[in-house]
C-alpha positions, -999 to 999 in steps of 0.1 A, spaced: -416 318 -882 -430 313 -845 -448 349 -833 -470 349 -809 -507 366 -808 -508 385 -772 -538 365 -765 -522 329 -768 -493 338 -745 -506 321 -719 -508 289 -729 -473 295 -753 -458 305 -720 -471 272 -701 -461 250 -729 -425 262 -722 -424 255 -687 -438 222 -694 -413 212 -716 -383 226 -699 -402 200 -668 -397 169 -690 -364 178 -704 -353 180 -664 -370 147 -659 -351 131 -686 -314 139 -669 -331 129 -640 -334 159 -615 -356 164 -587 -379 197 -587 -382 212 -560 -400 244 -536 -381 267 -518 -395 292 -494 -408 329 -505 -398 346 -469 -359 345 -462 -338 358 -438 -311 367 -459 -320 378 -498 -280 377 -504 -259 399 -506 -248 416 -540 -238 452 -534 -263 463 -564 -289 444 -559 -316 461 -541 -342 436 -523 -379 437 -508 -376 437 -469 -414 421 -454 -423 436 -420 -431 409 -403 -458 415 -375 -444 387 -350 -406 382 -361 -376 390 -345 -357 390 -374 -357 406 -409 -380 391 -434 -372 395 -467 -383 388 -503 -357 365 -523 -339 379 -552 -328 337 -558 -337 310 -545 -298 302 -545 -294 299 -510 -322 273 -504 -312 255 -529 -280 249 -515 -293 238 -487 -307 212 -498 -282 203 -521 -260 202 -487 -285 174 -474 -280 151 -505 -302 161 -533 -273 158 -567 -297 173 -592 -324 197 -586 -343 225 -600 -369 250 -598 -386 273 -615 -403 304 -589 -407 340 -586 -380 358 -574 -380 399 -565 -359 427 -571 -366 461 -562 -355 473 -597 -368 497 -621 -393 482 -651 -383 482 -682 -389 461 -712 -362 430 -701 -370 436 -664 -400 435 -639 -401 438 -600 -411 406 -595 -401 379 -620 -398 342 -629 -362 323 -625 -351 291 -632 -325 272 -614 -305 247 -612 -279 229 -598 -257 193 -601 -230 178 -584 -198 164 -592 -200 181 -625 -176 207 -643 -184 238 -658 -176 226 -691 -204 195 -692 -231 222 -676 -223 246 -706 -239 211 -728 -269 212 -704 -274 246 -709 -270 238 -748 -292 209 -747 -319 226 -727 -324 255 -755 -319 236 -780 -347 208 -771 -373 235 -760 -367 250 -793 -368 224 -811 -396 211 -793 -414 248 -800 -409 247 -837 -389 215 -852 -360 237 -854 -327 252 -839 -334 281 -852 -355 310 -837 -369 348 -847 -359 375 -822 -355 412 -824 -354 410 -864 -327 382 -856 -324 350 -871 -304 329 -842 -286 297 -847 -288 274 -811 -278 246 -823 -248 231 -804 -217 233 -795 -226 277 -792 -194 295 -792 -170 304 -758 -155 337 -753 -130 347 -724 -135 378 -710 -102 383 -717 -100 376 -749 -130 403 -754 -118 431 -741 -83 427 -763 -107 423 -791 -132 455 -786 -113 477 -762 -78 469 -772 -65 466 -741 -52 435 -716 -78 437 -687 -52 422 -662 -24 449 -669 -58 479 -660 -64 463 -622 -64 497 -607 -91 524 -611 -66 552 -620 -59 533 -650 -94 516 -664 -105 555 -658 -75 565 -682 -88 537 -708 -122 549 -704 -116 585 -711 -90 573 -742 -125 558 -753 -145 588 -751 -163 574 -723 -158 601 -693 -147 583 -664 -162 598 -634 -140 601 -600 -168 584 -578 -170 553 -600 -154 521 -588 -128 498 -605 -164 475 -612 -182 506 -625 -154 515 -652 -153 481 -661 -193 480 -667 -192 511 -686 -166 495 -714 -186 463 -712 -217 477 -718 -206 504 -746 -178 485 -765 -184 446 -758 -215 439 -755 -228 454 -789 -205 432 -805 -216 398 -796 -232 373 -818 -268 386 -829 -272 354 -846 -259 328 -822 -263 322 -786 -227 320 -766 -211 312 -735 -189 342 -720 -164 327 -693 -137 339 -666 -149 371 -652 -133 394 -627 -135 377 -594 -144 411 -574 -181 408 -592 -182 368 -582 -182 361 -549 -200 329 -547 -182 311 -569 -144 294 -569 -116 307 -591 -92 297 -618 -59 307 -628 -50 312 -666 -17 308 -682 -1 336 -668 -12 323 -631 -39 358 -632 -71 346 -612 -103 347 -630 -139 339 -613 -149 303 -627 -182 314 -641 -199 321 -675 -231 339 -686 -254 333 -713 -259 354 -746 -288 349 -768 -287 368 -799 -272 398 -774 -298 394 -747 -281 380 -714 -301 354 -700 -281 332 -674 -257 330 -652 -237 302 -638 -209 291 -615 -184 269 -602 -200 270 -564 -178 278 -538 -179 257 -509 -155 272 -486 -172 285 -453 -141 307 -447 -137 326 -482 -177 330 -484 -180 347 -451 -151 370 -466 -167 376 -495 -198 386 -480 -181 406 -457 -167 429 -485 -199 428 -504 -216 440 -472 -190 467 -472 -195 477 -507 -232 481 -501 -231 504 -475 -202 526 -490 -221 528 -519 -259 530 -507 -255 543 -466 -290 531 -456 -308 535 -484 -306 493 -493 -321 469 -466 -294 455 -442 -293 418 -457 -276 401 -430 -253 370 -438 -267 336 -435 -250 314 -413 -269 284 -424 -256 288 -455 -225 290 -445 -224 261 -427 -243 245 -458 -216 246 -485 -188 227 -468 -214 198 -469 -218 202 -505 -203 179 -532 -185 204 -557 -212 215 -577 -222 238 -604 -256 258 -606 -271 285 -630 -297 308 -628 -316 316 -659 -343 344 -663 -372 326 -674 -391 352 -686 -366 366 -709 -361 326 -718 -396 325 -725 -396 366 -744 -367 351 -766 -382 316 -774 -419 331 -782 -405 359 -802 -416 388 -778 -414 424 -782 -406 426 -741 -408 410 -710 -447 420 -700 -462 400 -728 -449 369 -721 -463 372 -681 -498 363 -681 -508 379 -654 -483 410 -644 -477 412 -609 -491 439 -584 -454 456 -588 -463 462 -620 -461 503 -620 -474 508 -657 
């Protein structure tokens, strides 16, 4: 079974780029660059970026923590399919899953639903792996994981009636996902937002319980953590965000959406997100400010969906890694160890 010696990482870690390359070039996408300094990073409330000071600009500089909003861009002038694979920064504690400054993949296609990008996503792992080891099935974390399509789909509805035993849309308030945490024996505190209780549950009761041995789609997350992407009603008519994330033997590796392309609601969303950030931070988090080409980028765009995939952890999982700093062949000058 496919373990890597710490000296042949380098070229194990190449090889994996190279063939996620041709598997791109086979679908027919266009790789492409997108610029290191930015104006705006984006603007996710917990997502603390690198601000550059710029001798001779006006303007903040920043460090991108995606290249999501270029990419749009250029989506917006034409491009159907691209992707990219670049560093991207956050100013984020190490740890074994997460460094300052890592690698991302990206990509993006129009006039496609969220349900034929979950195949490309399937196809892409499974062909690399494949590709690795003539087989659909890897060696992580003691783990023997299955990625051979169709990977299962789980609402995230459907897994908090399963693990917290509770309808999430009836617990909208914080008063009462506080009251389900504490039931739980996880002590709600009174600071903690509707988005923090729901974290803690996630990450204590749900998460553990995903497949060890199969990689899986979860879909239809709360829309207040989504605000770049459209929304869907369910049965009942309840909104959900039109998104899913990637699970890999119970490491989260991706995360995809249907992209919103309404100037109006994104400006909104940002608005709030710009909101949360400072209620929660003051000025301890860079002021990102909203970027209006953006904005007037995604009313140009055909409807599209897009996915970002840490591609170090991608390349951790597929080489069998112990953590993130072995599969990075030279670690970065954030590197604090």
């Amino acid at each position: 079974m496919l373990q890597i010696p710490a000296h042949d990482c380098c070229r194990k870690r190449f090889e994996v780029e190279q063939l996620i390359r041709e598997q791109f070039q086979k679908w027919n996408y266009l790789e492409v660059r997108t610029p290191l300094f930015v104006k705006s990073p984006g603007l996710e409330p917990h997502i603390r970026p690198f601000e550059i000071k710029a001798r001779d600009s006006k303007h903040p500089v920043f460090l991108p923590t995606s290249p999501e909003f270029a990419m749009k861009k250029l989506l917006a002038r034409g491009l159907p399919r691209i992707f990219q694979m670049c560093s991207a920064f956050r100013d984020e504690p190490e740890s074994n899953e997460h460094q300052p400054e890592f690698s991302m993949l990206e990509f993006y296609e129009t006039d496609c639903t969220l349900e034929a990008f979950q195949t490309r996503v399937e196809e892409l792992f499974g062909s690399v792996a494949l590709s690795l080891q003539s087989s659909h099935s890897i060696r992580f974390r003691e783990n023997q994981i299955d990625l051979k399509s169709p990977w299962p789909r789980y609402t995230v509805h459907s897994l908090f009636e399963k693990w917290v035993g509770i309808d999430l849309r009836l617990h909208q308030s914080q008063t009462s996902l506080a009251k389900v945490c504490n039931d739980r024996g996880l002590s709600a505190d009174a600071a903690e937002d509707w988005n923090d209780l729901y974290f803690k549950l996630w990450l204590n009761l749900i998460e553990p319980k995903l497949p060890k041995d199969r990689a899986c789609f979860v879909t239809h997350y709360p829309v207040s953590q989504s605000s770049l992407c459209n929304r869907v009603k369910d049965e009942t008519g309840f909104e959900w965000a039109s998104r899913f994330e990637i699970y890999v033997g119970q490491l989260e590796l991706g995360n995809a959406f249907d992209e919103l392309r309404d100037a109006r609601v994104q400006r909104e969303n940002f608005e709030k997100d710009q909101e949360t950030r400072a209620a929660i931070y003051n000025d301890t988090y860079p002021q990102s400010p909203i970027d209006e080409d953006l904005l007037n980028a995604i009313e140009k765009m055909k409807p599209t969906c897009g996915i970002a995939i840490g591609l170090d952890r991608m390349c951790m999982l597929l080489l069998n890694a112990e953590k993130i700093q072995d599969v990075i062949p030279i670690l970065p000058y954030f590197n604090r160890s």
